[in-house]
TORRO-412731 format. One record per residue (C-alpha): x, y, z; residue in one letter. Coordinates in steps of 0.001 Angstrom, whole numbers, plus 500000, padded with zeros to 6 digits. Layout:
BEGIN
{u: X, v: Y, w: Z, residuo: A};
...
***
This chain:
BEGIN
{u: 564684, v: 419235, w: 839628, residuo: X};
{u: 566303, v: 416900, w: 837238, residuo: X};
{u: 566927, v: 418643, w: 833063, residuo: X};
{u: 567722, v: 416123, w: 830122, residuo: X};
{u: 569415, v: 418887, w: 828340, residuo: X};
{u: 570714, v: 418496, w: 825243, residuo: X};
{u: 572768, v: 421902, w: 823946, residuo: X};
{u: 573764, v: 422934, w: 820863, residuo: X};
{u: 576085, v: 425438, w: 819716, residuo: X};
{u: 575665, v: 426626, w: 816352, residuo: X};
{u: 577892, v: 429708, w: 816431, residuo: X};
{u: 580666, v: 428306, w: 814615, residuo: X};
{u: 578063, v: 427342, w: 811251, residuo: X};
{u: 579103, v: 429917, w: 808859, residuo: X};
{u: 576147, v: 429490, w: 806145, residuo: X};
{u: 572563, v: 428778, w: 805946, residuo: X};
{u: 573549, v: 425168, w: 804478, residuo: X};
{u: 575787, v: 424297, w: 807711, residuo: X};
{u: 572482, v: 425478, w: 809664, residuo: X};
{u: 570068, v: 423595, w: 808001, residuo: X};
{u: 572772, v: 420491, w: 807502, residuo: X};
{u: 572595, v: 420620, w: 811325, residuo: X};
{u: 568881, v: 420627, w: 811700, residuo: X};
{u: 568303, v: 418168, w: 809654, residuo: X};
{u: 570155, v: 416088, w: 812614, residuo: X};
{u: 566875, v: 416750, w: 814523, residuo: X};
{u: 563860, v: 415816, w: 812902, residuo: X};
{u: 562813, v: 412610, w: 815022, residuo: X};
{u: 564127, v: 409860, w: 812802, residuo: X};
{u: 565881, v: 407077, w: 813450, residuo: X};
{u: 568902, v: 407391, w: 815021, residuo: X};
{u: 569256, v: 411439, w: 814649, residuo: X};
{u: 570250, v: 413414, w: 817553, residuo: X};
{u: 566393, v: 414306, w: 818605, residuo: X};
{u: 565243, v: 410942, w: 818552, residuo: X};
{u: 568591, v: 409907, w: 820824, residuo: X};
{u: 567323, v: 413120, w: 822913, residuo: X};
{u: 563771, v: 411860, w: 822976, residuo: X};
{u: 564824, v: 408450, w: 824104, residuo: X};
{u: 567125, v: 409534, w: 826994, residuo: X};
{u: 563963, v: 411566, w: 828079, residuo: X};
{u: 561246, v: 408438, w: 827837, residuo: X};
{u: 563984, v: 406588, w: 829813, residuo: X};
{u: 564065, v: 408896, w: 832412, residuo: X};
{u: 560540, v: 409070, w: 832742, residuo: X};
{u: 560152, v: 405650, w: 832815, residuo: X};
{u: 562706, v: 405157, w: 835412, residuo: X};
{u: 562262, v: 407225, w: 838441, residuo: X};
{u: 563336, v: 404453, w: 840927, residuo: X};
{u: 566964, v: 404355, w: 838348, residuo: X};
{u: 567104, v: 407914, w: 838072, residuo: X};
{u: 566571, v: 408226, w: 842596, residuo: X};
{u: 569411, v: 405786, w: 843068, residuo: X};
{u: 571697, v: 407464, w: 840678, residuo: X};
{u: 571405, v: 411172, w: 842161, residuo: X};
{u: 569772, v: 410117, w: 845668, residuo: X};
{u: 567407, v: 412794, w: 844796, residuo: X};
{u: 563157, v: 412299, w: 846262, residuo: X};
{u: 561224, v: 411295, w: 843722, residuo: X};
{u: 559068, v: 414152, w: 844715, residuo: X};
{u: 561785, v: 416735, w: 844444, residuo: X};
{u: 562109, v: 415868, w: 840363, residuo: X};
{u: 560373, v: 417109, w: 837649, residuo: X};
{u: 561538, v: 415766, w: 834071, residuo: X};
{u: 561490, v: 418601, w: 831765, residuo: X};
{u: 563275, v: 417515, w: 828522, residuo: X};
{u: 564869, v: 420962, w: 826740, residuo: X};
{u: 566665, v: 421211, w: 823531, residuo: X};
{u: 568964, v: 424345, w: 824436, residuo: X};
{u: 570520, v: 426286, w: 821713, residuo: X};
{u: 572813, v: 429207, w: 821814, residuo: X};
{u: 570338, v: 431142, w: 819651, residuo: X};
{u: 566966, v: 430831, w: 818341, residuo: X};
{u: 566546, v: 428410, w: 815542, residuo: X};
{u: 564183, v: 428292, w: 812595, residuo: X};
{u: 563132, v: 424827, w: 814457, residuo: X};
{u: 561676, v: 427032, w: 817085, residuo: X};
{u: 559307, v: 427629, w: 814186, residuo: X};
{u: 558607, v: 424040, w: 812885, residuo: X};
{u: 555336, v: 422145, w: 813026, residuo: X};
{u: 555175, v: 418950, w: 812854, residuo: X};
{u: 557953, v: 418293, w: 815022, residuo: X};
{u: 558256, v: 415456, w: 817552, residuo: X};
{u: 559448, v: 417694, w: 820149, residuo: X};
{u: 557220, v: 420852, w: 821095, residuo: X};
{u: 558855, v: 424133, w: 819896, residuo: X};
{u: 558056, v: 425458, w: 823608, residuo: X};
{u: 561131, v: 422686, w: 824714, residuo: X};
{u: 563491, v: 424018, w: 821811, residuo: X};
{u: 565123, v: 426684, w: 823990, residuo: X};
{u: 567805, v: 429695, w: 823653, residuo: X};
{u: 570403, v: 429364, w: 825891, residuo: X};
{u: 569085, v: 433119, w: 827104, residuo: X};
{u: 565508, v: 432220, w: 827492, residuo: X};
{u: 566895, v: 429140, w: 829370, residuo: X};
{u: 566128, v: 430391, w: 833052, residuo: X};
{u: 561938, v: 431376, w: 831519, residuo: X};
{u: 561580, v: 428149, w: 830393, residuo: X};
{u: 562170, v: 426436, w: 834102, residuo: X};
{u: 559969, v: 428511, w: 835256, residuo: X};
***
Protein backbone atom coordinates (compact mmCIF):
# COMPACT_ATOMS: atom_id res chain seq x y z
CA UNK A 1 0.00 0.00 0.00
CA UNK A 2 1.16 3.36 -1.05
CA UNK A 3 -0.46 6.78 1.50
CA UNK A 4 -0.17 10.45 0.06
CA UNK A 5 -0.23 11.72 3.53
CA UNK A 6 -0.21 15.03 4.23
CA UNK A 7 0.05 15.77 8.34
CA UNK A 8 -0.61 18.54 10.21
CA UNK A 9 0.21 19.51 13.58
CA UNK A 10 -1.84 22.05 15.09
CA UNK A 11 -0.79 21.70 18.73
CA UNK A 12 1.32 24.61 18.86
CA UNK A 13 -1.98 27.15 17.57
CA UNK A 14 -2.79 28.83 20.73
CA UNK A 15 -6.30 30.52 19.66
CA UNK A 16 -9.28 29.83 17.66
CA UNK A 17 -7.92 32.56 15.04
CA UNK A 18 -4.44 30.59 14.56
CA UNK A 19 -6.90 27.47 13.99
CA UNK A 20 -9.09 28.82 11.63
CA UNK A 21 -6.00 31.04 9.98
CA UNK A 22 -4.69 27.50 9.35
CA UNK A 23 -7.77 26.03 7.84
CA UNK A 24 -8.35 28.46 5.75
CA UNK A 25 -4.95 26.99 4.07
CA UNK A 26 -7.24 24.07 3.05
CA UNK A 27 -10.22 24.91 1.31
CA UNK A 28 -9.34 23.67 -2.37
CA UNK A 29 -8.25 26.91 -3.94
CA UNK A 30 -5.64 27.72 -5.89
CA UNK A 31 -2.49 27.12 -4.70
CA UNK A 32 -3.54 26.31 -0.84
CA UNK A 33 -2.12 23.39 0.82
CA UNK A 34 -5.32 21.00 -0.07
CA UNK A 35 -5.34 21.73 -3.55
CA UNK A 36 -1.22 21.01 -3.57
CA UNK A 37 -2.46 17.76 -1.54
CA UNK A 38 -5.15 17.01 -4.07
CA UNK A 39 -2.77 17.36 -6.94
CA UNK A 40 0.05 15.12 -5.57
CA UNK A 41 -2.88 12.56 -5.17
CA UNK A 42 -4.40 12.92 -9.01
CA UNK A 43 -0.69 12.53 -9.96
CA UNK A 44 -0.29 9.50 -8.30
CA UNK A 45 -3.27 8.08 -9.58
CA UNK A 46 -2.56 8.95 -12.84
CA UNK A 47 0.83 7.54 -12.74
CA UNK A 48 1.02 4.03 -11.59
CA UNK A 49 3.76 2.97 -14.11
CA UNK A 50 5.93 6.42 -12.32
CA UNK A 51 4.88 5.62 -9.00
CA UNK A 52 6.10 1.28 -9.73
CA UNK A 53 9.49 2.47 -10.91
CA UNK A 54 10.03 4.80 -8.07
CA UNK A 55 9.25 2.23 -5.10
CA UNK A 56 9.53 -1.10 -7.31
CA UNK A 57 6.33 -1.85 -5.67
CA UNK A 58 3.36 -4.31 -8.03
CA UNK A 59 0.98 -2.30 -9.25
CA UNK A 60 -1.35 -4.73 -7.69
CA UNK A 61 0.13 -4.45 -4.24
CA UNK A 62 -0.94 -0.41 -4.18
CA UNK A 63 -3.89 1.13 -3.26
CA UNK A 64 -3.89 5.13 -3.38
CA UNK A 65 -5.68 6.32 -0.43
CA UNK A 66 -5.09 10.12 -0.14
CA UNK A 67 -5.43 11.15 3.91
CA UNK A 68 -5.21 14.51 5.40
CA UNK A 69 -3.79 13.43 8.97
CA UNK A 70 -4.10 15.76 11.82
CA UNK A 71 -2.94 15.46 15.34
CA UNK A 72 -6.52 16.07 16.50
CA UNK A 73 -9.87 16.32 15.13
CA UNK A 74 -10.62 19.47 13.27
CA UNK A 75 -13.80 21.44 12.76
CA UNK A 76 -12.94 20.51 8.89
CA UNK A 77 -13.83 17.02 9.85
CA UNK A 78 -17.21 18.74 9.98
CA UNK A 79 -17.26 20.80 6.69
CA UNK A 80 -19.48 20.27 3.67
CA UNK A 81 -18.73 21.36 0.76
CA UNK A 82 -15.26 20.44 0.87
CA UNK A 83 -13.15 19.13 -2.02
CA UNK A 84 -11.76 16.46 0.00
CA UNK A 85 -14.27 13.96 1.82
CA UNK A 86 -14.30 14.52 5.63
CA UNK A 87 -13.93 10.53 5.86
CA UNK A 88 -10.00 11.31 4.36
CA UNK A 89 -9.49 14.24 7.00
CA UNK A 90 -8.01 11.95 9.66
CA UNK A 91 -6.71 12.14 13.49
CA UNK A 92 -3.47 11.01 13.81
CA UNK A 93 -5.26 8.36 16.47
CA UNK A 94 -7.95 7.20 14.20
CA UNK A 95 -5.08 6.87 11.62
CA UNK A 96 -4.67 2.94 11.80
CA UNK A 97 -9.21 2.75 11.33
CA UNK A 98 -9.00 4.65 8.47
CA UNK A 99 -6.52 2.01 6.50
CA UNK A 100 -8.59 -0.34 7.31
Amino acid sequence: MYLSLNVNVYEWLQTVREVVDRLDQYRGECDDSLAKHLRRLTWLESNPAAVITLTGIPIDAIRFKGLLVTDDLVPMQFFSGSQISPRDVVAFNHLADALK
